[in-house]
N, C-alpha and C positions, 0 to 999 in steps of 0.2 A: 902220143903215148899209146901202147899196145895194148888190149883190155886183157885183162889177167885173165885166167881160166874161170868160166860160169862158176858158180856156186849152187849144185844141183840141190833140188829139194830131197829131203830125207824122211821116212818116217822110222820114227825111233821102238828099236827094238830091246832086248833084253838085253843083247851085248850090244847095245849101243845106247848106253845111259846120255838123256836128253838134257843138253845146258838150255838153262834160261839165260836171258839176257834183255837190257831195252834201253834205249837210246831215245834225243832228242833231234827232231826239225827243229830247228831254233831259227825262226823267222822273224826279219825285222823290213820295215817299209820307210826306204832312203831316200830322202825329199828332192834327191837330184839322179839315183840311178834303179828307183825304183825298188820293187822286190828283190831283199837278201838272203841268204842263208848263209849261219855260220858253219866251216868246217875247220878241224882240227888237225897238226899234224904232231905225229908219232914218231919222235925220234929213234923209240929202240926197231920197230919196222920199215920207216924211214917212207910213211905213206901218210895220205890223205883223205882222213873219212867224219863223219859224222860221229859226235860224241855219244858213247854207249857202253854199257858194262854188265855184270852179269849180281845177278839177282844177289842181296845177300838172303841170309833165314827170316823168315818171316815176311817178307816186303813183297809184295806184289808189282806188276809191272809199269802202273805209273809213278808210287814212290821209288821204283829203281833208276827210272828214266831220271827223276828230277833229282835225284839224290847223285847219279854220275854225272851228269852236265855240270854240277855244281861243283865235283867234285876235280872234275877235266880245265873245266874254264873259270871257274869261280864265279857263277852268273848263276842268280837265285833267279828261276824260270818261272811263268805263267804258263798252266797247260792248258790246252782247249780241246782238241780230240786225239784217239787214236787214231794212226795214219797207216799202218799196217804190218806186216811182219816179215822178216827175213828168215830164211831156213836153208841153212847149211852143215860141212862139215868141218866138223877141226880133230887134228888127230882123230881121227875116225870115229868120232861121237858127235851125234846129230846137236846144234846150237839152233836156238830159235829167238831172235830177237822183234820184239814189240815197238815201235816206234808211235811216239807224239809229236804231233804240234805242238809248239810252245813260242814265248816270246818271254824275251829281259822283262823282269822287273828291277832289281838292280844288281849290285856285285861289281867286280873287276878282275879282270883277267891279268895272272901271274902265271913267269915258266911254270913248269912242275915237272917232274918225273916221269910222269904220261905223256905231256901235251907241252909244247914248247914252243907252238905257234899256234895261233888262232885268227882265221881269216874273214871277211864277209864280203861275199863274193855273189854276181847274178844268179841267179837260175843256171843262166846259159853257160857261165863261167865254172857253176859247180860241177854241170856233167860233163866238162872236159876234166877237167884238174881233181877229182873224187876218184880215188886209186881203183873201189869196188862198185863192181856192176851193179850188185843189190842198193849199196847208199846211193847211185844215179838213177835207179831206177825210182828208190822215192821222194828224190828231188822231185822227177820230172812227173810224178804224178800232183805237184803243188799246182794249183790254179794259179793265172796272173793276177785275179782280182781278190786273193785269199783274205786279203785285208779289210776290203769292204764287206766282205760275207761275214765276217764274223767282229762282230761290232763291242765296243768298250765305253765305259766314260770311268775318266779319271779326274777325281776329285780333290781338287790343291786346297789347302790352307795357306793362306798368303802367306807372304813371307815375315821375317820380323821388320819391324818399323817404330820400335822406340819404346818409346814408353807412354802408356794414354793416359797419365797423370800431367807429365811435364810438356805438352801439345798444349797451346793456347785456342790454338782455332778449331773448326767444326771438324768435328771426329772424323768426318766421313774424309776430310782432307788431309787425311795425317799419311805419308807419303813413306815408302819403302828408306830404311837407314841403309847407309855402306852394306852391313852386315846381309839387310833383307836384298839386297839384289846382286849381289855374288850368291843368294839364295838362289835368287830367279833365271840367273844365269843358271846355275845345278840345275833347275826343274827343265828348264828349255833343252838340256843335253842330255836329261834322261829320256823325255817326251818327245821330243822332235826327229825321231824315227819310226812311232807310231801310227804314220796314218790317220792320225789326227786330222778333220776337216772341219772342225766347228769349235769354237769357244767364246765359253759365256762366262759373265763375271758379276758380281754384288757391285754395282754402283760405288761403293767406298772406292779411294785411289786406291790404297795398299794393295787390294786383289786386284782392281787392272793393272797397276805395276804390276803384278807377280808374272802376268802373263803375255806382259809387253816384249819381252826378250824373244820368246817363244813366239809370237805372233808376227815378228820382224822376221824371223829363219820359213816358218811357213807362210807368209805372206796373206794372212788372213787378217780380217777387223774382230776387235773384240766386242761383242756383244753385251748390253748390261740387261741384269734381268732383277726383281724386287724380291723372287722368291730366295735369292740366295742373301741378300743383304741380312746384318745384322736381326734378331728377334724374327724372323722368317718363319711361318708355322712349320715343325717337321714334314707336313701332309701337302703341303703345298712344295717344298723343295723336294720332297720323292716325287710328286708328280712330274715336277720340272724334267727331274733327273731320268722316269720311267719315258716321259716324252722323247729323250735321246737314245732311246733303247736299238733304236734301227741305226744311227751313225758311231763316227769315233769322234769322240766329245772329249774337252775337258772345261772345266767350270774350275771357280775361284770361289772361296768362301770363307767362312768363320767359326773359330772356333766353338762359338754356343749353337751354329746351324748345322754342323756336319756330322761332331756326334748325334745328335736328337733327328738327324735325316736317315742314319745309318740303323740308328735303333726302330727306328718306323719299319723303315726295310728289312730288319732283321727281323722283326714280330708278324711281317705277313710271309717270310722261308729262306728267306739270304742267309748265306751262311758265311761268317768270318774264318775267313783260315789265320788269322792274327788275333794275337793280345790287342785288345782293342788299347787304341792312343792315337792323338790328333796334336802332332807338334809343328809348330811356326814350319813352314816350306815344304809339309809331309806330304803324301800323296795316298790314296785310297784309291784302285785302280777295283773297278767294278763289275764283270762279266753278266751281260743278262741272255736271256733264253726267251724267246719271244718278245711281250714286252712287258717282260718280269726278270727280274736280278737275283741270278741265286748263289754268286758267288762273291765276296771281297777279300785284296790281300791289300798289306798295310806298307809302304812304301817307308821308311825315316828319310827324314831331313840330309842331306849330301854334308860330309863333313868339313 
């Protein structure tokens, strides 16, 4: 395919009132073909570009970014940085669009009006098949290792597993029900693009089942650790949790350890972008900064 005409930088003058605008990289890491990125196509243009849109009132350029990808593809996004800016013209008035990194936290992509397909495709696949220069130009500034650079841990609540009344034998044995492992199937298909290299679990079955589906797809062992098990001091599973600050983690736990981990970490600067809740198969996906944690978003349970 022919590359369309450059898209020259502009600076915006008096008669030439400046559009905002900001898009997402929507990066995910495919356990079989490596680093992806999503692109979108646009039926009424009949091209192929990175989801992006223009500011409304009031909103600044990371809520625009994540407010149009959601809005293009139905995928509520995780952002991590800014990635850089595009500057061109349209109808003769200078457009500047802002671009982040992000990654799925969850959602599902439906047609729409905009966007009618949505693809995840290589690096290498994006900057042939991405209609404009500018969206190949900030593919190709994606590093291949972007995934280990910038590290997560995702914090499951097992799945459901019955009822701990009518269970005869020792708690710690009480085993994922039908219900709880079409659970752990859902968590394995949210998580299992992430980049994920390590998982650790509370000794009880219920959370190594949760993340025995998921640990078959990435071909890792599950790890059992005391600080996540049931009654777990908060200070001892943040530690846990700060120790995996430098990898992509995910651990399995309980619901009397995960709130009271989360609230530790939240009283020394984590900040929740969610209503706090911890339901059977949930997820709390965790972003740290060195090796401190200063952001959580709050996954629900797959329906």
């Amino acid at each position: 395919m022919a590359d369309p005409p450059p898209e020259p930088p502009v600076t915006p003058t008096k008669r030439s009132p400046k559009i905002r605008a900001a898009g997402g990289v929507v990066l995910r890491t495919h356990r079989t073909h490596g680093l992806q990125v999503l692109i979108a196509h646009r039926p009424k243009y009949r091209d192929w570009t990175l989801p992006k849109g223009r500011l409304d009132k009031g909103e600044d350029d990371l809520e625009a970014a994540l407010r149009e990808v959601r809005e293009e593809t139905g995928l509520r996004c995780l952002p991590f940085e800014r990635h850089g800016l595009s500057s061109y013209r349209v109808n003769g008035k200078a457009k500047h669009v802002a671009w982040y990194t992000m990654e799925v936290l969850d959602g599902r992509f439906e047609p729409n009006d905009e966007v009618d397909q949505i693809r995840w495709v290589t690096l290498e696949q994006a900057e042939r098949e991405l209609t404009y220069r500018a969206d190949r130009l900030h593919v190709a500034g994606v590093e291949d290792d972007w995934a280990p650079n910038h590290p997560m841990a995702y914090v499951v609540r097992h799945a459901h597993a019955g009822d701990r009344s009518s269970w005869d034998g020792d708690d710690a044995d009480r085993p994922l029900s039908d219900r709880g492992r079409a659970q752990a199937k859902a968590i394995s298909k949210r998580l299992r693009h992430l980049g994920i290299t390590r998982l650790i679990s509370s000794p009880s079955l219920r959370c190594v089942q949760t993340l025995e589906h998921l640990a078959g797809k990435l071909d890792l062992e599950i790890e059992t650790h005391w600080a996540l098990a049931e009654g777990a001091s908060p200070k001892a599973t943040a530690a846990l949790l700060s120790g995996l600050s430098g990898r992509r983690a995910a651990v399995s736990s309980h619901g009397d350890v995960i709130p009271a981990a989360l609230d530790h970490l939240a009283t020394r600067g984590m900040e929740l972008h969610d209503r706090f809740d911890c339901k059977k198969g949930s997820v709390w996906a965790l972003k740290p900064e060195r090796a401190h944690f200063t952001d959580a978003w709050y996954v629900p349970p797959s329906e």
